[in-house]
DOTITOR-868834 format. One record per residue (C-alpha): residue number from 1; chain; x, y, z. Coordinates in steps of 0.05 Angstrom, whole numbers, plus 5000, padded with zeros to 4 digits. Layout:
BEGIN
NODE   num   cadena     px     py     pz
NODE   NUM        A      X      Y      Z
...
END
This chain:
BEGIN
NODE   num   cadena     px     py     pz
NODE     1        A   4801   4662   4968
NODE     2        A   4863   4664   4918
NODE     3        A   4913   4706   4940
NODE     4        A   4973   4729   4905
NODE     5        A   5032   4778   4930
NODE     6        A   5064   4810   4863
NODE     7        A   5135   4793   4864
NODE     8        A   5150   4873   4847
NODE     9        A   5239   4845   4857
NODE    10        A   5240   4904   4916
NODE    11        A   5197   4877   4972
NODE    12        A   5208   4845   5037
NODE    13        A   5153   4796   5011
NODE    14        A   5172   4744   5069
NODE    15        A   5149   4786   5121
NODE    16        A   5082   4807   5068
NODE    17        A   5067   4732   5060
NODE    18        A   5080   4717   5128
NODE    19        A   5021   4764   5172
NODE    20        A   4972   4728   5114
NODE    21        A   4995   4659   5137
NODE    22        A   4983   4677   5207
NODE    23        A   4916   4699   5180
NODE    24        A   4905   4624   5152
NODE    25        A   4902   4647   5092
NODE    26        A   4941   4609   5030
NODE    27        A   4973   4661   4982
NODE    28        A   5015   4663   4927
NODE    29        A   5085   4702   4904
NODE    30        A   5087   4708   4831
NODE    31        A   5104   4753   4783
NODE    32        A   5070   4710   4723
NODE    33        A   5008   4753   4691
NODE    34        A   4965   4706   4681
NODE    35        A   4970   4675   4760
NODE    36        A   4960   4767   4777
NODE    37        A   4897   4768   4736
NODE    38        A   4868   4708   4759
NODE    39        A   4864   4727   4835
NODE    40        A   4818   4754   4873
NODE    41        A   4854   4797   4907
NODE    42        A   4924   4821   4899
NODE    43        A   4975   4858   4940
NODE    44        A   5025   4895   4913
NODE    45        A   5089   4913   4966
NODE    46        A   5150   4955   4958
NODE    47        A   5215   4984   4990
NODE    48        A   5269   5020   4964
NODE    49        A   5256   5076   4906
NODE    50        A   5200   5085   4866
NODE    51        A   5239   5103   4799
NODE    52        A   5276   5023   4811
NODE    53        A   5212   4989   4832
NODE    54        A   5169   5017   4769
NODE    55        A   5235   4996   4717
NODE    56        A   5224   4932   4750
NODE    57        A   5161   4927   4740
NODE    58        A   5167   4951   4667
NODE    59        A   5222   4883   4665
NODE    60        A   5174   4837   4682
NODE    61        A   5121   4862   4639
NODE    62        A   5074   4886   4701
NODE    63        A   5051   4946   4693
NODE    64        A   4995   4937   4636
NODE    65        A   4971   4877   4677
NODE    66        A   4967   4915   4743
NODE    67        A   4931   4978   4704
NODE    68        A   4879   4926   4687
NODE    69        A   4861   4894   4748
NODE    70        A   4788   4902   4768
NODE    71        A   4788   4867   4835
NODE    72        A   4816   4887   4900
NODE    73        A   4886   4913   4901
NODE    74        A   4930   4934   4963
NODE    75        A   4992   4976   4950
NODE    76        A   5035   4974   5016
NODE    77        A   5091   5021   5037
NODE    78        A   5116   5037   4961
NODE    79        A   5074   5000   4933
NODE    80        A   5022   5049   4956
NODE    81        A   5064   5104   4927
NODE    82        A   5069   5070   4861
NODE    83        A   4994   5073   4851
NODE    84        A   4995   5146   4844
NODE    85        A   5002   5186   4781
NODE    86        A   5077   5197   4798
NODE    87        A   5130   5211   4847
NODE    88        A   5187   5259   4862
NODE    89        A   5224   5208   4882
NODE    90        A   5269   5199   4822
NODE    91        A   5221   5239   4778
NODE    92        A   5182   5162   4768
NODE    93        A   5127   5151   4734
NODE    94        A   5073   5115   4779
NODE    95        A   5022   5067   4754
NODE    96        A   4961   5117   4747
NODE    97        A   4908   5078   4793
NODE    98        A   4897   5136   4833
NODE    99        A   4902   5207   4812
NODE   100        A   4957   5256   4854
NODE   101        A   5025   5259   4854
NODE   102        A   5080   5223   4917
NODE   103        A   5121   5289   4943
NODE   104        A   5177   5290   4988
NODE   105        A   5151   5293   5063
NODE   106        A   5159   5357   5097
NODE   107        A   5183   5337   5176
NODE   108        A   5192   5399   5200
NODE   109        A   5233   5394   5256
NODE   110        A   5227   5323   5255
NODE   111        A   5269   5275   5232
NODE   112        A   5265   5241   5164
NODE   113        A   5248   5192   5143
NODE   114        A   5189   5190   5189
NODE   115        A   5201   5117   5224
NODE   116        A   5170   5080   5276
NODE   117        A   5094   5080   5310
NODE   118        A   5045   5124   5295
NODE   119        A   4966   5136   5298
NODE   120        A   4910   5135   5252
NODE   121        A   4873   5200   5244
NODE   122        A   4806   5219   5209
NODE   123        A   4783   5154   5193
NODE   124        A   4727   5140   5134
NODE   125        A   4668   5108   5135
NODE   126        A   4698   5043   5091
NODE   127        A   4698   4971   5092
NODE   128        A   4776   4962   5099
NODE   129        A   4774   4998   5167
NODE   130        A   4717   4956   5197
NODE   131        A   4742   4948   5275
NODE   132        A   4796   4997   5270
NODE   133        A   4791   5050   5317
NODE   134        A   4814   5123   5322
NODE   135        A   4879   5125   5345
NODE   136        A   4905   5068   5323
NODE   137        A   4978   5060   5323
NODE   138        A   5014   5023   5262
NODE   139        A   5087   5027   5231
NODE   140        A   5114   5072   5185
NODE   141        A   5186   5072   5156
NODE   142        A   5176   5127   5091
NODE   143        A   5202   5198   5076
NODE   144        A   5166   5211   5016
NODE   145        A   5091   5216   5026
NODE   146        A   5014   5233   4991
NODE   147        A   4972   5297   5018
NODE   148        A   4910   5279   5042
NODE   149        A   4855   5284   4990
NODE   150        A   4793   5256   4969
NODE   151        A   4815   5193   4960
NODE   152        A   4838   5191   5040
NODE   153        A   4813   5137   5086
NODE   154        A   4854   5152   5147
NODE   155        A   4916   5211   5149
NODE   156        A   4976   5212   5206
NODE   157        A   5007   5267   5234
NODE   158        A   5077   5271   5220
NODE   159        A   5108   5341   5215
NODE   160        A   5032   5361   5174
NODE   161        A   4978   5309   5157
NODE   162        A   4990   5257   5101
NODE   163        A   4954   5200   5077
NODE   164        A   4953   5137   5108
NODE   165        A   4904   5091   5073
NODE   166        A   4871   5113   5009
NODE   167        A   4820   5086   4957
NODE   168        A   4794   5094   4897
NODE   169        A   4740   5039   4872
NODE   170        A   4775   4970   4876
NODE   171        A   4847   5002   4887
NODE   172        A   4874   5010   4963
NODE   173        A   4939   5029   4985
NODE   174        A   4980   5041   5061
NODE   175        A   5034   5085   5071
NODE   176        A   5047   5038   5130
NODE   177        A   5065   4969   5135
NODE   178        A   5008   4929   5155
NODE   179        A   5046   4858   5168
NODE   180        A   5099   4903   5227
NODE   181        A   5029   4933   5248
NODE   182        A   5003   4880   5313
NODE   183        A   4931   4864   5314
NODE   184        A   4910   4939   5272
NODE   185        A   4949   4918   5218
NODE   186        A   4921   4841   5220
NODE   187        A   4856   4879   5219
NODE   188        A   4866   4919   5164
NODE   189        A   4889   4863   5123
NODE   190        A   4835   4813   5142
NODE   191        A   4789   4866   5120
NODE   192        A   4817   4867   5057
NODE   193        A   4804   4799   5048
NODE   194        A   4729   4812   5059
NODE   195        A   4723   4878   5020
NODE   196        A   4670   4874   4966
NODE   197        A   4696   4852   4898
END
């Protein structure tokens, strides 16, 4: 299985590259095109603002090649956000894998951003959530967020539902961060590694 982490200059991608070593799988950090298309699977993290993250990618000449990708791609944290047709964060344009827009989360009474453990709600029928039960608890740190759609594999509650995990065809994403997530978020990302092509 080749692996490669996109080096997106905005990602903790230590901790990213980490959980898949303790997974025993080899990956790779690059930010070269020709190493992104030639995976078979790629994961695409982010922290920080989506407007930054997107001009970086822009820099590094990314965002054609990761419009193109036909196999498996994970978006984490921001990088899920950056799938998405855009986000109010900064007014950004996102990458266009998914269709719907990244909004500012509404908390309520709650404090934002919404931070810490929380549980998986509504889970789909889907491959990347083989052995992950209702109820699950994995880690969030985000305060800008996606409504739960079509697209939604799991939502959280968090002030009103969001999504959690989406999909559409070969393109996944997690508001959370699977690698700070324990033995749902190993899960989740072993799964990946076994979702069809």
């Amino acid at each position: 299985m080749s692996l490669v982490i996109v080096d997106t200059g905005c990602a903790n991608l230590a901790s990213v590259g980490f959980a898949f070593d303790r997974l025993g799988v080899q990956k790779t950090i690059s930010a070269d095109p020709d190493i992104i298309r030639a995976a078979q699977r790629v994961v695409l993290p982010g922290v920080g603002a989506a407007a930054y993250a997107m001009a970086s990618l822009r820099a590094r000449g990314l965002v054609d090649v990761l419009q193109a990708l036909t196999q498996p791609v994970l978006g984490i944290c921001l990088g899920m956000q950056l799938l998405f047709e855009s986000s109010q964060e900064g007014n950004a344009q996102g990458l266009g894998l998914i269709k719907g827009k990244v909004g500012e989360m509404d908390t309520g009474s709650l404090p934002s951003p919404h931070m810490g453990w929380n549980q998986l709600r509504d889970l789909a029928d889907d491959p990347l959530l083989a052995g992950v039960k209702q109820g699950s608890y994995v880690y969030f740190v985000h305060s800008y967020g996606v409504p739960v759609s079509g697209n939604t594999l799991a939502a959280c509650d968090y002030g009103g539902k969001f999504s959690a995990i989406v999909r559409s065809g070969n393109i996944y994403g997690c508001q959370f961060h699977p690698e700070r997530s324990g033995k749902t978020g190993a899960q989740i990302l072993e799964n990946f590694l076994k979702v069809p092509a």
